[in-house]
TIMI-2910 file (N, C-alpha, C, CB; in pm, 1 decimal, decimal comma, always signed):
<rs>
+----------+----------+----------+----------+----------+----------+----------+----------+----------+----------+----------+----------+------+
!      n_x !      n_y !      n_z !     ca_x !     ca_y !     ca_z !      c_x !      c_y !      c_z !     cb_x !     cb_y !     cb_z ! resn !
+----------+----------+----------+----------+----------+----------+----------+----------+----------+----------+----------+----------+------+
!  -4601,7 ! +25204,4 ! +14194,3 !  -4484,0 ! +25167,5 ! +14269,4 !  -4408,1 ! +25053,5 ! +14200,9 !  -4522,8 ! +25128,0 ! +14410,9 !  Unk !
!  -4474,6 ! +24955,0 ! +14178,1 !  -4421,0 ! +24842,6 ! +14047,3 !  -4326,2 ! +24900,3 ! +13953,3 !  -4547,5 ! +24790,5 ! +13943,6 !  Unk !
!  -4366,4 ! +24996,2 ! +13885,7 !  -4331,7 ! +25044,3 ! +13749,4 !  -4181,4 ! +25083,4 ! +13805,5 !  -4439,9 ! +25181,0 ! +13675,9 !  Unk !
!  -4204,6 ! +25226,9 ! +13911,3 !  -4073,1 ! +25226,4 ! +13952,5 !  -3989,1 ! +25121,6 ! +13982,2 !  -4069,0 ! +25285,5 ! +14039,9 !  Unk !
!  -4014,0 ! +25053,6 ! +14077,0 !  -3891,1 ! +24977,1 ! +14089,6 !  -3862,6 ! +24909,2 ! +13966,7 !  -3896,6 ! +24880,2 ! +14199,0 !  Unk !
!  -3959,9 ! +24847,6 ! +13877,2 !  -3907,3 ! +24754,0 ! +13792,2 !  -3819,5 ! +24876,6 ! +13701,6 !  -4035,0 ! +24650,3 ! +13707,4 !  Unk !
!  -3870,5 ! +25012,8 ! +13645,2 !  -3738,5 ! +25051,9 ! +13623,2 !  -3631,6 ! +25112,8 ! +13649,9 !  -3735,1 ! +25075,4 ! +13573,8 !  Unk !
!  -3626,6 ! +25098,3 ! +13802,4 !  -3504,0 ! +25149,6 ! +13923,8 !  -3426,6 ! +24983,4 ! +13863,7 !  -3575,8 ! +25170,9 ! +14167,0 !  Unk !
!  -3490,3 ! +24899,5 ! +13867,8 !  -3373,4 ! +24774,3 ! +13839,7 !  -3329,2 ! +24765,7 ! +13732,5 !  -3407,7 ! +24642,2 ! +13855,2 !  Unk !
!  -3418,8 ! +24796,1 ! +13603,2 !  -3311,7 ! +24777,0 ! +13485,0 !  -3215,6 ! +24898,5 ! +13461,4 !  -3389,1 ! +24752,0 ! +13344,0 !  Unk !
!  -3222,3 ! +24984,9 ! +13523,7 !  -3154,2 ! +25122,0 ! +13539,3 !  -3025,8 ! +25081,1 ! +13586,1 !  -3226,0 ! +25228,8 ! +13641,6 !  Unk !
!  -3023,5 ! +24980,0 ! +13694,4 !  -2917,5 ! +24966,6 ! +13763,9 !  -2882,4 ! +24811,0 ! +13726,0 !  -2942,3 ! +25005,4 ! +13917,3 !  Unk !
!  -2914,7 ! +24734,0 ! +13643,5 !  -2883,7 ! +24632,8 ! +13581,7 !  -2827,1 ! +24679,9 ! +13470,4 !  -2979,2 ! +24550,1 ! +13564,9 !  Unk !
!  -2856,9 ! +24839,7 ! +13395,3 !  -2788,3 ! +24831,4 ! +13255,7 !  -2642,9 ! +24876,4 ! +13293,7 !  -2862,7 ! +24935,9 ! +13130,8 !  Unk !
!  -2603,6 ! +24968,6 ! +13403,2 !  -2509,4 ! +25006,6 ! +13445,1 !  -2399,0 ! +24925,4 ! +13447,1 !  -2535,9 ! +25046,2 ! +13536,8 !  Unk !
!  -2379,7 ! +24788,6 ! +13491,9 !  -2274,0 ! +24672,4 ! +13493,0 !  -2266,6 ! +24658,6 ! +13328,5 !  -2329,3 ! +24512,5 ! +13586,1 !  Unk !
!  -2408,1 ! +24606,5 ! +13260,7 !  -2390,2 ! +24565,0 ! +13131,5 !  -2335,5 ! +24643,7 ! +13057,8 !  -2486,6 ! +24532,4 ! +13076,5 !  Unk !
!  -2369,8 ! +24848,7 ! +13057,9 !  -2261,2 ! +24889,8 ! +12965,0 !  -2141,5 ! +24869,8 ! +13009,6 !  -2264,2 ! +25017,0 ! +12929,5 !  Unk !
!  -2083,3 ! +24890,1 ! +13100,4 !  -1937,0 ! +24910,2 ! +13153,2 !  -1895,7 ! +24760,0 ! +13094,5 !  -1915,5 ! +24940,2 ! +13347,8 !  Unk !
!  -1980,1 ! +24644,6 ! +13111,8 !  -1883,3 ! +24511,0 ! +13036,4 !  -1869,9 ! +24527,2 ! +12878,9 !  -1965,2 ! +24343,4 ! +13059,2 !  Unk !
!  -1934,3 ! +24621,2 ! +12834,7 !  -1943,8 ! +24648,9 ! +12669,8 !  -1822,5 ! +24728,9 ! +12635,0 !  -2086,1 ! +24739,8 ! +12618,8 !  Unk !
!  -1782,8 ! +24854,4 ! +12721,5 !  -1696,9 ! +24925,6 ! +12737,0 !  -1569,2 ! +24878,6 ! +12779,6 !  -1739,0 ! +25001,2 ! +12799,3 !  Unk !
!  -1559,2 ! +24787,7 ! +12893,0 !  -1449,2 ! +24679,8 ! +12906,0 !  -1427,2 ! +24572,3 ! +12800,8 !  -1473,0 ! +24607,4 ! +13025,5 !  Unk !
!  -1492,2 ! +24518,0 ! +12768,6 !  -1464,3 ! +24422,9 ! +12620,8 !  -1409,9 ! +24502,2 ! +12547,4 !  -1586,9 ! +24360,9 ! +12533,6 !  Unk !
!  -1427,8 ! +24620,5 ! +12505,3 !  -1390,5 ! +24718,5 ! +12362,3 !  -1247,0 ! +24760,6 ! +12382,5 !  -1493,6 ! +24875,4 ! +12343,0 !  Unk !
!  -1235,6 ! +24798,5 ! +12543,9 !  -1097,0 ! +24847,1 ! +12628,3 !   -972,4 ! +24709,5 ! +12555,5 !  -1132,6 ! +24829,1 ! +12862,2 !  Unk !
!  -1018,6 ! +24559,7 ! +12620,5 !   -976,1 ! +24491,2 ! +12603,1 !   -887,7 ! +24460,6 ! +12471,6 !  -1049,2 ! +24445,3 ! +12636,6 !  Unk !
!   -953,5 ! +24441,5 ! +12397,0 !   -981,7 ! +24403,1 ! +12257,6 !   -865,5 ! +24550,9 ! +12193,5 !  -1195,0 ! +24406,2 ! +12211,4 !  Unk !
!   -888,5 ! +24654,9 ! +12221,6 !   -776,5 ! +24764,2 ! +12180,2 !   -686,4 ! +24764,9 ! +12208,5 !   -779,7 ! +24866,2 ! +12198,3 !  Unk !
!   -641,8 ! +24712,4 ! +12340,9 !   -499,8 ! +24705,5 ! +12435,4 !   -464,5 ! +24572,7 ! +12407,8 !   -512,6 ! +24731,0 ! +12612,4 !  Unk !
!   -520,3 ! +24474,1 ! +12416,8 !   -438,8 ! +24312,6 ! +12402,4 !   -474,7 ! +24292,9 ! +12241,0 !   -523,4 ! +24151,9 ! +12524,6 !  Unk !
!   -620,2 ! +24247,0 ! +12230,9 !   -598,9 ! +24162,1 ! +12132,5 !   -551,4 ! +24280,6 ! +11928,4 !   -781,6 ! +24051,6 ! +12148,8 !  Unk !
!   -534,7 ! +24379,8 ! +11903,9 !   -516,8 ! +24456,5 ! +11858,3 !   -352,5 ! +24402,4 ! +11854,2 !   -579,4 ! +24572,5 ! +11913,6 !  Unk !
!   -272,3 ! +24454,8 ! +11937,8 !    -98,6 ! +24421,3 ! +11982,9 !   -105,1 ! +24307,2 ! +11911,3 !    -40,4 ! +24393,1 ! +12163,9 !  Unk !
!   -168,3 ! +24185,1 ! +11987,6 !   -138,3 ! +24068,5 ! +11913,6 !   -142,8 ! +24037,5 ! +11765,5 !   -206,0 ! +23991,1 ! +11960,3 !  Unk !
!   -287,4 ! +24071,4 ! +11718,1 !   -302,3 ! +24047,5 ! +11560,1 !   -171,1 ! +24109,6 ! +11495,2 !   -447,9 ! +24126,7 ! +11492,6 !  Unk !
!   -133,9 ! +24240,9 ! +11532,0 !    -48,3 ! +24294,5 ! +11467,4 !   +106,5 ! +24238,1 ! +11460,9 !    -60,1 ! +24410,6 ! +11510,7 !  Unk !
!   +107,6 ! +24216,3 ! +11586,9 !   +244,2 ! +24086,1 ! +11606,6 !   +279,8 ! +23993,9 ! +11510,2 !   +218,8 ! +23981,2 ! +11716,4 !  Unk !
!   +162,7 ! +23914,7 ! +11498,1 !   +125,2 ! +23781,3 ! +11490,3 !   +178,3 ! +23864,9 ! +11321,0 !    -60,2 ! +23699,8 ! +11554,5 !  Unk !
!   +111,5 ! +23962,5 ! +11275,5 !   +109,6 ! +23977,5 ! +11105,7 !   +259,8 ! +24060,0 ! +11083,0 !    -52,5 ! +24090,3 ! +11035,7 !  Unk !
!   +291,3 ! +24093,0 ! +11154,4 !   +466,0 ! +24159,4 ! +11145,1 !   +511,0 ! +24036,6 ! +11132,8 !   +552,3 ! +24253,4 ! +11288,9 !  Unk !
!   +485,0 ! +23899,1 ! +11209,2 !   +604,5 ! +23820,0 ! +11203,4 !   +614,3 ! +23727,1 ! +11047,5 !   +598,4 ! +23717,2 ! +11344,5 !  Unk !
!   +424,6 ! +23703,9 ! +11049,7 !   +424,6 ! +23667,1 ! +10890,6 !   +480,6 ! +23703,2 ! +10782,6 !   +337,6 ! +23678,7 ! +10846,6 !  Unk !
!   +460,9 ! +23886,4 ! +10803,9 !   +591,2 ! +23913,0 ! +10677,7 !   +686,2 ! +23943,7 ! +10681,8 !   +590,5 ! +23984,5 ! +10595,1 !  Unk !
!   +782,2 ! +23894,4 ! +10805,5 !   +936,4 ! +23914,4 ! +10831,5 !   +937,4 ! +23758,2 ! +10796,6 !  +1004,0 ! +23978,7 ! +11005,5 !  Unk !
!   +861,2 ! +23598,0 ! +10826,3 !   +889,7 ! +23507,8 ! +10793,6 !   +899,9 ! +23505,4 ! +10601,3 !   +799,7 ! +23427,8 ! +10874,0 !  Unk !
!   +796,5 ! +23580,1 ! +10560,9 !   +764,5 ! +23563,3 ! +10399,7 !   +920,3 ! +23645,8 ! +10361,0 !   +580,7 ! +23662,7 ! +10329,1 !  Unk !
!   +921,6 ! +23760,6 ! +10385,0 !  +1053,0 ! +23816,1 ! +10359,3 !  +1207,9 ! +23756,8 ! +10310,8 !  +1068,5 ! +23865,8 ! +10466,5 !  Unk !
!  +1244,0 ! +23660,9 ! +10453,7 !  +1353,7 ! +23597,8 ! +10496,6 !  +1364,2 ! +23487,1 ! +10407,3 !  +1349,9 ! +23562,1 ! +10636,2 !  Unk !
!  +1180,5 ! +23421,2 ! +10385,5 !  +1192,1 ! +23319,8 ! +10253,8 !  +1229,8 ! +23359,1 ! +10144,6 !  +1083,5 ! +23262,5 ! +10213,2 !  Unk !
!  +1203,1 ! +23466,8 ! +10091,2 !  +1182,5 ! +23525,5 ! +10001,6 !  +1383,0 ! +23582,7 !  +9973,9 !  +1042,1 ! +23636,0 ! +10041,2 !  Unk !
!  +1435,3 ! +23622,1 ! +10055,5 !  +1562,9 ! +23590,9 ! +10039,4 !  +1606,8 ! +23516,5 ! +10033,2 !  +1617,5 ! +23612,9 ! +10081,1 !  Unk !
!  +1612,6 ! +23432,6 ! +10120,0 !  +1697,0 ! +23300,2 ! +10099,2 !  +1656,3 ! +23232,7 !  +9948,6 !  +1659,0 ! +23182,4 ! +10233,3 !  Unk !
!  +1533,7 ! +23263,1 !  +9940,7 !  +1520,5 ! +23195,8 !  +9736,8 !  +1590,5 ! +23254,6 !  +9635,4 !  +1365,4 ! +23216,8 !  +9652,8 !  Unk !
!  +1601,7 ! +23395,2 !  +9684,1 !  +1723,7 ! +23486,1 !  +9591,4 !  +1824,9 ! +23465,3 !  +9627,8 !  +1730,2 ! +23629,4 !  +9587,4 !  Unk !
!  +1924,4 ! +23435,2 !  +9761,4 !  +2021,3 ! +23421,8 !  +9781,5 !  +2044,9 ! +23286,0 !  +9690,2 !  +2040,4 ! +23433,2 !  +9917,1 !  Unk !
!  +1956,5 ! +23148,5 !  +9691,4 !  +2004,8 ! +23050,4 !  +9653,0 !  +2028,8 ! +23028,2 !  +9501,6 !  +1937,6 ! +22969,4 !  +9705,6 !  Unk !
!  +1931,9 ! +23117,6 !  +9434,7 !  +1891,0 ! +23097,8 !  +9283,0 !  +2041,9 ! +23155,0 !  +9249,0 !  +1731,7 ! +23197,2 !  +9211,5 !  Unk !
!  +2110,4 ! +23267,7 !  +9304,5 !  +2206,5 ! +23361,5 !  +9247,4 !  +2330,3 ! +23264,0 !  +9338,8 !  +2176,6 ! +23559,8 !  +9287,8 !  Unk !
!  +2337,6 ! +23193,7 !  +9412,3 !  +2413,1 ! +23069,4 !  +9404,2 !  +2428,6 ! +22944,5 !  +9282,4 !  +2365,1 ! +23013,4 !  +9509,2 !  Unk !
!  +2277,5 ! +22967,0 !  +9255,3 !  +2258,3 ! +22862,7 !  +9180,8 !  +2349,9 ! +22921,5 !  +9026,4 !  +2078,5 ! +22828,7 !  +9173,0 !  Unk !
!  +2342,1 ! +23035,0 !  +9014,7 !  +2349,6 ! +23121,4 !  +8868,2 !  +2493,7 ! +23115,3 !  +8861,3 !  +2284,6 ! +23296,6 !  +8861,5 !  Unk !
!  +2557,9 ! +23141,7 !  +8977,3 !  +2689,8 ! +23144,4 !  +8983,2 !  +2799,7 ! +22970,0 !  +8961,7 !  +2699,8 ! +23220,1 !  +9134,0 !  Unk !
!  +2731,0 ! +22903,5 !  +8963,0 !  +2764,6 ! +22748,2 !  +8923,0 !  +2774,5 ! +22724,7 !  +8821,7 !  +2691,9 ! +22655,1 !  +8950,6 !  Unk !
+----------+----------+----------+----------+----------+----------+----------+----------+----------+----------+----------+----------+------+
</rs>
């Protein structure tokens, strides 16, 4: 009778723990995924815009 219950409880203790494994993974695909990708679009629209303006200025500069 021991045996059962002790593994009627981890049976029903693993049940919450996968679903938080499965919710973390949910998470992590829907938010934090969006973000990294954000976050790295804006890095190379900032590198970009530098990256013009150094050509815009040099070919200012050329034209002097």
């Amino acid at each position: 009778m021991v045996d059962t219950l002790y593994l009627t409880a981890v049976a029903l203790l693993f049940v919450p723990w996968a679903y938080g494994l499965y919710a973390l993974a949910r998470d992590g695909k829907n938010r934090l995924v969006p973000l990294v990708r954000r976050y790295l679009r804006g890095r190379r629209q900032i590198k970009q815009q530098a990256e013009a303006e150094a050509e815009r200025e040099e070919q200012e500069r050329q034209l002097y």
